[in-house]
Structure formats: C-alpha cells, structure tokens
C-alpha positions as CSV (number, residue, x, y, z in Angstrom):
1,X,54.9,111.1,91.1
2,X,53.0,112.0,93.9
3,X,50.1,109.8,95.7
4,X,47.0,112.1,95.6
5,X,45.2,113.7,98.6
6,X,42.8,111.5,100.2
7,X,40.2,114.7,100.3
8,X,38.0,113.2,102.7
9,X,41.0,112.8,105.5
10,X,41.1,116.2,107.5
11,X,44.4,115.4,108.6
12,X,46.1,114.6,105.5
13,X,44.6,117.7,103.8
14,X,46.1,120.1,106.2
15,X,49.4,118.6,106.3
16,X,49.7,119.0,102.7
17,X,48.6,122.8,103.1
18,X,51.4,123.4,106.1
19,X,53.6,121.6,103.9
20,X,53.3,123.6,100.9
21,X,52.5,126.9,102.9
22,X,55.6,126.0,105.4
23,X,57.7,126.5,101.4
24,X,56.7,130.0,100.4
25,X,59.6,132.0,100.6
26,X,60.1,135.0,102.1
27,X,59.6,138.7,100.1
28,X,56.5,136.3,98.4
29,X,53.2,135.6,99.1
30,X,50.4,133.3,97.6
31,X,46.9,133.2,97.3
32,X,44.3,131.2,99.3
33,X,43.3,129.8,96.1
34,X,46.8,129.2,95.0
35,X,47.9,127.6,97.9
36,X,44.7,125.1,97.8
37,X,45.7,124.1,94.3
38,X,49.5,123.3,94.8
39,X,48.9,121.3,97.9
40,X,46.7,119.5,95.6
41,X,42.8,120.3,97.3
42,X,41.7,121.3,94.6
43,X,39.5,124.9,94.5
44,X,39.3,124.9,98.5
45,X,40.4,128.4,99.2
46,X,37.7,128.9,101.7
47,X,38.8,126.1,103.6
48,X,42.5,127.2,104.0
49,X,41.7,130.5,105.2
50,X,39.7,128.9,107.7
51,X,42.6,126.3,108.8
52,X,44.9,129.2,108.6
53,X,42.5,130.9,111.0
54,X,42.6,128.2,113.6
55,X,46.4,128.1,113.8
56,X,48.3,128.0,117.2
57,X,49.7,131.3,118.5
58,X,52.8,131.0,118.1
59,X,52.9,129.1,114.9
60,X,55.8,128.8,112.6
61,X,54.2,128.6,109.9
62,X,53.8,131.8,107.5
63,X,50.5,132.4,107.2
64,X,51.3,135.9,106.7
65,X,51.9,135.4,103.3
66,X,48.2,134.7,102.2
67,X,46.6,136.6,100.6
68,X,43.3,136.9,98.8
69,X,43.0,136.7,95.2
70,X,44.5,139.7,93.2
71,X,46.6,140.3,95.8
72,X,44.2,141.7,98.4
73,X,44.6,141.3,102.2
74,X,41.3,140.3,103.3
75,X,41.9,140.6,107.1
76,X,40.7,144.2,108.0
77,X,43.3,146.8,108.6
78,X,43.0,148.1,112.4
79,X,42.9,144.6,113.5
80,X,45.8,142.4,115.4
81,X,45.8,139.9,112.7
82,X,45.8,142.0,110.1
83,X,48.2,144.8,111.3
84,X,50.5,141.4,112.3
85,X,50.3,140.8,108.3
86,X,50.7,144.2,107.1
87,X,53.9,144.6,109.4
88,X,55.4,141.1,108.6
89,X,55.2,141.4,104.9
90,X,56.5,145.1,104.9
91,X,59.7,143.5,106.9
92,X,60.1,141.5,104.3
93,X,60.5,144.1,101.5
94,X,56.9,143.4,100.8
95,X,54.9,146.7,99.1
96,X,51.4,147.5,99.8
97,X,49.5,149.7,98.1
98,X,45.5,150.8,98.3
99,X,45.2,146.9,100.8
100,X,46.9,145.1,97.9
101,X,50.3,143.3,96.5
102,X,51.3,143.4,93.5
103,X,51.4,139.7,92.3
104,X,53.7,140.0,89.2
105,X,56.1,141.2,91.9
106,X,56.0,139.3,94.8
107,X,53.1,136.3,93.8
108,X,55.4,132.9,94.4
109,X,55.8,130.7,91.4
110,X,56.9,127.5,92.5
111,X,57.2,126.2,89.6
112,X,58.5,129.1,87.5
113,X,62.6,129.0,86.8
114,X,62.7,132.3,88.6
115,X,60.1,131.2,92.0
C-alpha cells in the first residue's frame, strides 16, 4: 500500500498528478476529475487543469488527454491549445464529435482488466 498524499505539499501533489497523467495511454483520455482522484487529491479537478495550464512548452507530458467531465474539451476550439488537443487526440485514433469523446470508448480505466 501506498503512503497517502501529503495535500498540503505543492510539490508532492503535482508529482503524483504527472505521475499518473505521465500513465494514460495513448487512443485514451481522462477526466480532470478522474485524474485528481487516481493520483489520490481527492475532488481537485480545478486544481489540475490549472497545473496542467502552467506546464512547460515543450512538456512530455500528455496533457492532451484531459478532458472535462463527460468527455468535453473545455479549451475553446479556434485556440492554439485547444486546436493542439483536437489534432493530437485525432492522431491518436481519437473521435470527436459535437466538442466531445465518447468515454465508453476511449475514457482510461486503469484499473479495469481491459484499461
């Protein structure tokens, strides 16, 4: 078993989110709320899209494959960012449809037998 999160270090919370976010395979994606839960913050959604907001350019990391709940991108089409996400899940056999991803099909389960 795994030591819990001290929540009030900064820097132990987001290496646990780019640890967990750094696993998400590719042709999947996760949810803010979702990734906050498996790196073991609790319900802080709001607070991984804004430490995924203040990565490097250049990152590794794929950020790209956060989305909002339900599926929906929430960065606005017609933006860099969020024509950079658009194009990087569609290259990964990604579908989007009416600004959203269908989760059954391409929502990561970590934990299911099938991922």
């Amino acid at each position: 078993m795994t030591e819990p999160i001290d929540l009030t270090d900064n820097q132990a919370r987001r290496t646990a989110l780019y640890v967990v976010l750094g696993q998400v395979p590719e042709g999947k994606v996760v949810s803010y709320g979702q990734l906050a839960e498996l790196a073991g913050l609790g319900r802080a959604a709001r607070w991984v899209g804004r430490m995924l907001s203040q990565l490097p350019d250049g990152t590794r990391l794929p950020w790209h494959r956060v989305v909002a709940a339900g599926g929906r991108i929430s960065l606005p089409l017609g933006t860099i960012s969020g024509d950079e996400q658009r194009a990087r899940l569609r290259a990964e056999g990604i579908t989007i449809s009416n600004n959203r991803i269908d989760m059954k099909c391409h929502g990561w389960r970590p934990m299911s037998p099938c991922g």
